[in-house]
ZANU-416175 format. One record per residue (C-alpha): x, y, z; residue number from 1. Coordinates in steps of 0.05 Angstrom, whole numbers. Layout:
# residues N
<site x="X" y="Y" z="Z" num="NUM"/>
...
***
This chain:
# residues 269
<site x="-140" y="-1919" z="-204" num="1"/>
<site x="-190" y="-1868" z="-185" num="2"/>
<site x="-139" y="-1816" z="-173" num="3"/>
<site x="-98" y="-1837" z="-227" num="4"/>
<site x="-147" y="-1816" z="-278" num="5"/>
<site x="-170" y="-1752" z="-241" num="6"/>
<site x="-89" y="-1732" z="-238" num="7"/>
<site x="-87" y="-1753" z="-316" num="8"/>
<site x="-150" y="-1712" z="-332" num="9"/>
<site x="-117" y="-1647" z="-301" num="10"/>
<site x="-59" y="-1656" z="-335" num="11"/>
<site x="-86" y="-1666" z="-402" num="12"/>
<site x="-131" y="-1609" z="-387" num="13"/>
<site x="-66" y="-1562" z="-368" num="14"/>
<site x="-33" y="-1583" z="-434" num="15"/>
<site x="-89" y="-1558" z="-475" num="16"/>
<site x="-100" y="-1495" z="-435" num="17"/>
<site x="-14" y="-1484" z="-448" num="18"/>
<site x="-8" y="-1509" z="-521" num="19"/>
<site x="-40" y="-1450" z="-553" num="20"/>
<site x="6" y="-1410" z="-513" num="21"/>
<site x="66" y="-1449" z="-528" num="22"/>
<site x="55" y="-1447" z="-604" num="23"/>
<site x="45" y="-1377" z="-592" num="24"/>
<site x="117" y="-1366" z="-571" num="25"/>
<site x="142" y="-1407" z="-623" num="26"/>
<site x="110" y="-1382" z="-679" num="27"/>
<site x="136" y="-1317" z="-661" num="28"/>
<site x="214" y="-1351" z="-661" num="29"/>
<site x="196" y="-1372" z="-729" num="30"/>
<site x="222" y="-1339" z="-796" num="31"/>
<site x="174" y="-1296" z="-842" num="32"/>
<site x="127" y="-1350" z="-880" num="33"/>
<site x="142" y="-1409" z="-840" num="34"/>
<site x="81" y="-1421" z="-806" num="35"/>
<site x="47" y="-1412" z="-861" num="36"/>
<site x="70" y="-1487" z="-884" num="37"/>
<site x="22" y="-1542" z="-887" num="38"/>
<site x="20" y="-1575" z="-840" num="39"/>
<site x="48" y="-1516" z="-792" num="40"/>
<site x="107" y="-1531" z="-753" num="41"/>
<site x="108" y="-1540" z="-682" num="42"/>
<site x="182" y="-1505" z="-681" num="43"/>
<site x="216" y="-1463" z="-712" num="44"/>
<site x="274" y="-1496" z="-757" num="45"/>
<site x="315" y="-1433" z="-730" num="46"/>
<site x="294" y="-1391" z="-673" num="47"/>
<site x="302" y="-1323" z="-690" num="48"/>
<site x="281" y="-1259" z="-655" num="49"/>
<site x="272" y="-1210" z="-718" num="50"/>
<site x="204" y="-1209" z="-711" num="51"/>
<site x="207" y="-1180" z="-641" num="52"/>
<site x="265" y="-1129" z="-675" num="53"/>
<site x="215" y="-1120" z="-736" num="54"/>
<site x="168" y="-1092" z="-687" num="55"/>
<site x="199" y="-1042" z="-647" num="56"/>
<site x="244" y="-1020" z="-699" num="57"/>
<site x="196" y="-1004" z="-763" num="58"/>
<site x="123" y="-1017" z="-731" num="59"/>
<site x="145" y="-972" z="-668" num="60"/>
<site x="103" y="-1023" z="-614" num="61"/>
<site x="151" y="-995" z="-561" num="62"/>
<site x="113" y="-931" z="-557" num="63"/>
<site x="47" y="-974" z="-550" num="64"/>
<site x="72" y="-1005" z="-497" num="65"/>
<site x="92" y="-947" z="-455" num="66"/>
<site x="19" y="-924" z="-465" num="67"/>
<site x="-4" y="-990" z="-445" num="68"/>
<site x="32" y="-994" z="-384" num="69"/>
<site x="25" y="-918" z="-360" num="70"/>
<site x="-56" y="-917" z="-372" num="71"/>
<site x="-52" y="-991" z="-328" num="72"/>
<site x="-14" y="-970" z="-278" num="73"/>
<site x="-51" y="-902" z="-271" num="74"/>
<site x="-119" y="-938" z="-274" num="75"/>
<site x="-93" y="-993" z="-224" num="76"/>
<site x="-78" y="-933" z="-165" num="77"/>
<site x="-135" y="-881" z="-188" num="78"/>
<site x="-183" y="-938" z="-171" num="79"/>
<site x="-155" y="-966" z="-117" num="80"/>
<site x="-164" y="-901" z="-83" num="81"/>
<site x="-234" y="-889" z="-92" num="82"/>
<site x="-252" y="-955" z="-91" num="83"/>
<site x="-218" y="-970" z="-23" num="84"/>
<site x="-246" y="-918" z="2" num="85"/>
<site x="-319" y="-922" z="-14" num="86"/>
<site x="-316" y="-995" z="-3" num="87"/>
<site x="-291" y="-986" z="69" num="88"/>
<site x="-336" y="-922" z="77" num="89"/>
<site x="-393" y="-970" z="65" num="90"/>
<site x="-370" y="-1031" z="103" num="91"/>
<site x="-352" y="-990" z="175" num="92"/>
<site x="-380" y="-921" z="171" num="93"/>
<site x="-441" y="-903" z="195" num="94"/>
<site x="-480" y="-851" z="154" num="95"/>
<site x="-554" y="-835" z="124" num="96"/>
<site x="-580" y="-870" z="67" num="97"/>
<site x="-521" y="-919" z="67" num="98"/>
<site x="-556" y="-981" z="43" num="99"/>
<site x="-599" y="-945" z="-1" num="100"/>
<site x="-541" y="-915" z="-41" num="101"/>
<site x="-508" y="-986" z="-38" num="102"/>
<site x="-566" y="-1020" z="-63" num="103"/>
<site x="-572" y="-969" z="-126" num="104"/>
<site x="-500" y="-987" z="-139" num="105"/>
<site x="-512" y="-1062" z="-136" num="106"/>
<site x="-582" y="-1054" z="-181" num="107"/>
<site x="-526" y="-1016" z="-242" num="108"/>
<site x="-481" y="-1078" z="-239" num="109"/>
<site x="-544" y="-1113" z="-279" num="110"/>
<site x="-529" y="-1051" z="-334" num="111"/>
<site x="-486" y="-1077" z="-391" num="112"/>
<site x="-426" y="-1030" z="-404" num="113"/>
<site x="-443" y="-1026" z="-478" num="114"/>
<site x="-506" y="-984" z="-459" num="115"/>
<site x="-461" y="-934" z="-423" num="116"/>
<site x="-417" y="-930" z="-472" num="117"/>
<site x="-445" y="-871" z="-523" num="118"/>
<site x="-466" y="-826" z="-455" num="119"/>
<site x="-401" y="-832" z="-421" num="120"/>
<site x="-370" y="-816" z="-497" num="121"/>
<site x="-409" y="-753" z="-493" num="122"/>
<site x="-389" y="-734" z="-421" num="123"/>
<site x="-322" y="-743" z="-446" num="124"/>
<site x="-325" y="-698" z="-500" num="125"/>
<site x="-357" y="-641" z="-465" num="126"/>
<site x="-298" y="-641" z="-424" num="127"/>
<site x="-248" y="-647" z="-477" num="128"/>
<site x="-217" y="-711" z="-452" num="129"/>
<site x="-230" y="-749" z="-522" num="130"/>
<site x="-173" y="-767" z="-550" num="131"/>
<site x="-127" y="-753" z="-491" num="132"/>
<site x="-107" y="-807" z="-432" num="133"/>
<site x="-151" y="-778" z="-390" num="134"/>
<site x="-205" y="-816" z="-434" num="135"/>
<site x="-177" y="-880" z="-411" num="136"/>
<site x="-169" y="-857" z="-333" num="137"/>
<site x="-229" y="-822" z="-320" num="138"/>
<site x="-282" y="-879" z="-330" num="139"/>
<site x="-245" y="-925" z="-287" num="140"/>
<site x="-233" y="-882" z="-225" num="141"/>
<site x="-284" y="-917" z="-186" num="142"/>
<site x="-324" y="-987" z="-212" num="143"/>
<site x="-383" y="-1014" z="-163" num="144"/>
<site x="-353" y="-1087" z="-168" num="145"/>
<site x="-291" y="-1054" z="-140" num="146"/>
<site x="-338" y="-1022" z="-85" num="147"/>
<site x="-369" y="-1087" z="-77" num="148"/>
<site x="-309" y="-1131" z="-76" num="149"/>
<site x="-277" y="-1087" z="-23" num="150"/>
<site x="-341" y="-1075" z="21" num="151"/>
<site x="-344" y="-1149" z="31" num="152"/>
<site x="-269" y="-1164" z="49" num="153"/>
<site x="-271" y="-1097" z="105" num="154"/>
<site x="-338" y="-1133" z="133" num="155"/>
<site x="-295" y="-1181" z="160" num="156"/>
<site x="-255" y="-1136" z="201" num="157"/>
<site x="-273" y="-1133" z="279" num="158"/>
<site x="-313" y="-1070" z="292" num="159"/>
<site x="-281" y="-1069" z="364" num="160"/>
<site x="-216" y="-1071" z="336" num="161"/>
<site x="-241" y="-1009" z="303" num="162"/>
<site x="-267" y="-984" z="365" num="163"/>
<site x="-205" y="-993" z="409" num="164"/>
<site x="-175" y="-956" z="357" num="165"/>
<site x="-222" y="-896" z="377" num="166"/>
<site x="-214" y="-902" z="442" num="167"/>
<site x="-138" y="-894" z="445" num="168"/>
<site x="-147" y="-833" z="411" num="169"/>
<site x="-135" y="-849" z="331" num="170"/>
<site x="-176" y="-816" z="286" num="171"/>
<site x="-208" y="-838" z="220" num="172"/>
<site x="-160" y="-820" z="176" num="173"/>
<site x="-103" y="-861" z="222" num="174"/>
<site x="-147" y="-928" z="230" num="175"/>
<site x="-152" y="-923" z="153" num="176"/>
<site x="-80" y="-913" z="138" num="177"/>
<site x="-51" y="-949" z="194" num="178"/>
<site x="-105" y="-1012" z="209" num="179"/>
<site x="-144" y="-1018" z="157" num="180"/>
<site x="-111" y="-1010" z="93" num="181"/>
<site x="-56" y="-1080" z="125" num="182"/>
<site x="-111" y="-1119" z="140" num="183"/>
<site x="-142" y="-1104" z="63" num="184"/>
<site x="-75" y="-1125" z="26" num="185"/>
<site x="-102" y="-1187" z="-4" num="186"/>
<site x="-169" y="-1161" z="-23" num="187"/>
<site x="-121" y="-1097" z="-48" num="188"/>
<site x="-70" y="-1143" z="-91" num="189"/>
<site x="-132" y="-1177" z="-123" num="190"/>
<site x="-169" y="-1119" z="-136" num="191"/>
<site x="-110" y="-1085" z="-173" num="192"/>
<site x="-99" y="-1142" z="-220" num="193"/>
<site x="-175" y="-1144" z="-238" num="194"/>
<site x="-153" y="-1069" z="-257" num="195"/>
<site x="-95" y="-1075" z="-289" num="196"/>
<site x="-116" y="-1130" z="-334" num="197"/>
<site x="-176" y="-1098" z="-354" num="198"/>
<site x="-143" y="-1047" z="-379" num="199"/>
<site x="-85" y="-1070" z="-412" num="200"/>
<site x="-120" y="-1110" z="-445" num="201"/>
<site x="-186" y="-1065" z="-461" num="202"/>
<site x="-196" y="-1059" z="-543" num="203"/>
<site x="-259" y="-1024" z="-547" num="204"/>
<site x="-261" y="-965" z="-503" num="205"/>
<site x="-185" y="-936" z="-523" num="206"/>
<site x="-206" y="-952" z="-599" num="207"/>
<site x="-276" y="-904" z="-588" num="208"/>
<site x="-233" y="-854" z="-548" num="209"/>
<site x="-166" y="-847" z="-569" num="210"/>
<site x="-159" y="-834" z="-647" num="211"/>
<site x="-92" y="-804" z="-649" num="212"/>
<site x="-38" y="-866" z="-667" num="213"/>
<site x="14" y="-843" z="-615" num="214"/>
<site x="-40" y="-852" z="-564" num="215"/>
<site x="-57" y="-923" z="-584" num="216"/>
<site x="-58" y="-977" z="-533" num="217"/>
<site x="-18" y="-1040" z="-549" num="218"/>
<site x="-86" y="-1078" z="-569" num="219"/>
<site x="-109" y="-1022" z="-617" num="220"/>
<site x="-40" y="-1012" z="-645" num="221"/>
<site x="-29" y="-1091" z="-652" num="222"/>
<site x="-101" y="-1086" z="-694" num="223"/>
<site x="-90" y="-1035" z="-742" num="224"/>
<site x="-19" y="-1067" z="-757" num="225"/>
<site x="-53" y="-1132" z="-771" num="226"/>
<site x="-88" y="-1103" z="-821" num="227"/>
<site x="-25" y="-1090" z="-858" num="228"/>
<site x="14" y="-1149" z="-854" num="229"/>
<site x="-49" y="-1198" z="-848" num="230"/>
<site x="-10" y="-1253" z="-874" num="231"/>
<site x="50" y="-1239" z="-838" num="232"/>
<site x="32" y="-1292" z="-781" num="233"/>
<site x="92" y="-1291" z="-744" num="234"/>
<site x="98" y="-1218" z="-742" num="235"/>
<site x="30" y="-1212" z="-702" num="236"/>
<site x="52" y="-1275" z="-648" num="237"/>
<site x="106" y="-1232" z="-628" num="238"/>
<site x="61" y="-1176" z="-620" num="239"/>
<site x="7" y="-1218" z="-592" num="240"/>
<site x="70" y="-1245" z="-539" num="241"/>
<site x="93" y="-1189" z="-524" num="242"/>
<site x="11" y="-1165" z="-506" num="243"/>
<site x="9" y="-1226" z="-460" num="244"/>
<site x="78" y="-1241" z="-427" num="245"/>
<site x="83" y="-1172" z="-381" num="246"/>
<site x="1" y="-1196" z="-357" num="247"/>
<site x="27" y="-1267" z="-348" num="248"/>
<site x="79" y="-1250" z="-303" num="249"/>
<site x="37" y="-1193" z="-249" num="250"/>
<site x="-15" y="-1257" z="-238" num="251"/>
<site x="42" y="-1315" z="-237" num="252"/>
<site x="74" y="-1258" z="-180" num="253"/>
<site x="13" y="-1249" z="-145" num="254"/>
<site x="-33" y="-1299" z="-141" num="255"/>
<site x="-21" y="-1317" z="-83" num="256"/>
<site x="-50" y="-1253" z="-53" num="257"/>
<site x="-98" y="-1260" z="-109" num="258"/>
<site x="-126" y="-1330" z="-94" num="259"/>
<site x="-137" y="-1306" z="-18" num="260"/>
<site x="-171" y="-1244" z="-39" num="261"/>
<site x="-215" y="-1293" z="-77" num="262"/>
<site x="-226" y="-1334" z="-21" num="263"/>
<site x="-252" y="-1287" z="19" num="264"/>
<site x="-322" y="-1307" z="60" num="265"/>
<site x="-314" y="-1384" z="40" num="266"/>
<site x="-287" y="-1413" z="107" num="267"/>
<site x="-323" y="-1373" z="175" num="268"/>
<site x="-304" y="-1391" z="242" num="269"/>
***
């Protein structure tokens, strides 16, 4: 009975977590004014796809998309450069003031992003990134949870695998590319999805930075459209769909990677 009711609690919990989602989809199947009815349908009476059609033909949301996509995928591998590489640099190298510099990093974690905001917006403009993609790409070249995150996953590799490395003759550069960077994979996949989903789905940095519309992220663009068609409910499901679908689909691909990266630390020996 026990597990009974612990099985039926889960599954009552999954179908709430999904519903939304579902409705979601079929809202966006629905005809213009449909789910406006009272009360709203749970289907539509005739799927359609001319909301999806409205979009890219007349509110142009495929041009949103492509900058959604490039700015992710260019912020996924920018930080996963630097990040793998100062996280490791911290974990295995040897060098002066190490822990002091990692502790500093550590202490800004406790600064909310919001204070950085209007100083890294003047930085910006200085440099005459505002309103270009660089905006976007520049701030998230490195992160200190992404520092973090990797420094403790390369802790757990063996330093004498390291040093047998050495021995035979490889140099830094080699163990990195060639050891290290295998063993790091899960710690790597979850790391880039943290990234990638941050971005895509980041609203209020691209909306200070980026004012020109063809620059828009898919977010930003899906909020100034709602403004004109605010009643237009199905309209802005399809967008909101089409925001959360690609997203869906990297985790459901990944998490297995992700769930191990995750994992990390909680079972020794």
């Amino acid at each position: 009975m026990r597990k009974i009711l612990v099985n039926g609690a889960v599954l009552l919990a999954g179908l709430l977590a999904v519903f939304p989602l579902a409705w979601m989809v079929s809202v966006s199947l629905m005809r213009p004014g449909e789910a406006s009815a009272f009360p709203p349908p749970l289907l539509p009476a005739q799927a359609t796809l001319a909301n999806y059609r409205a979009l890219f033909a007349h509110a142009g949301i495929g041009r949103y998309v492509f900058n959604s996509a490039l700015l992710s995928t260019g912020a996924t591998v920018l930080s996963l450069m630097f990040n793998v590489s100062a996280g490791y640099a911290f974990a295995k190298l040897r060098f002066r003031g190490r822990e002091r510099i990692f502790r500093t990093l550590l202490g800004a974690l406790v600064i909310p992003a919001q204070v950085a905001m209007l100083p890294l917006f003047l930085l910006l403009k200085y440099l005459g990134l505002v309103n270009t993609y660089g905006a976007v790409l520049v701030p998230a070249l490195a992160s200190v949870f992404g520092i973090f995150l990797v420094r403790q996953y390369a802790l757990t590799i063996p330093d004498a695998l390291l040093e047998a490395a050495r021995m035979d003759g490889a140099g830094e550069w080699r163990i990195f590319r060639s050891i290290v960077l295998p063993l790091l994979t899960p710690i790597l996949v979850t790391l880039a999805i943290f990234t990638f989903l941050g971005t895509w789905n980041d609203f209020m940095w691209p909306l200070i930075v980026l004012t020109d519309q063809e620059l828009y992220t898919l977010p930003v663009a899906l909020a100034s459209l709602s403004r004109e068609h605010v009643q237009d409910s199905e309209l802005m499901m399809a967008g909101a769909v089409l925001t959360i679908v690609p997203v869906l689909l990297l985790f459901l691909g990944l998490q297995r990677y992700y769930i191990q990266g995750l994992l990390v630390g909680s079972v020794k020996g």
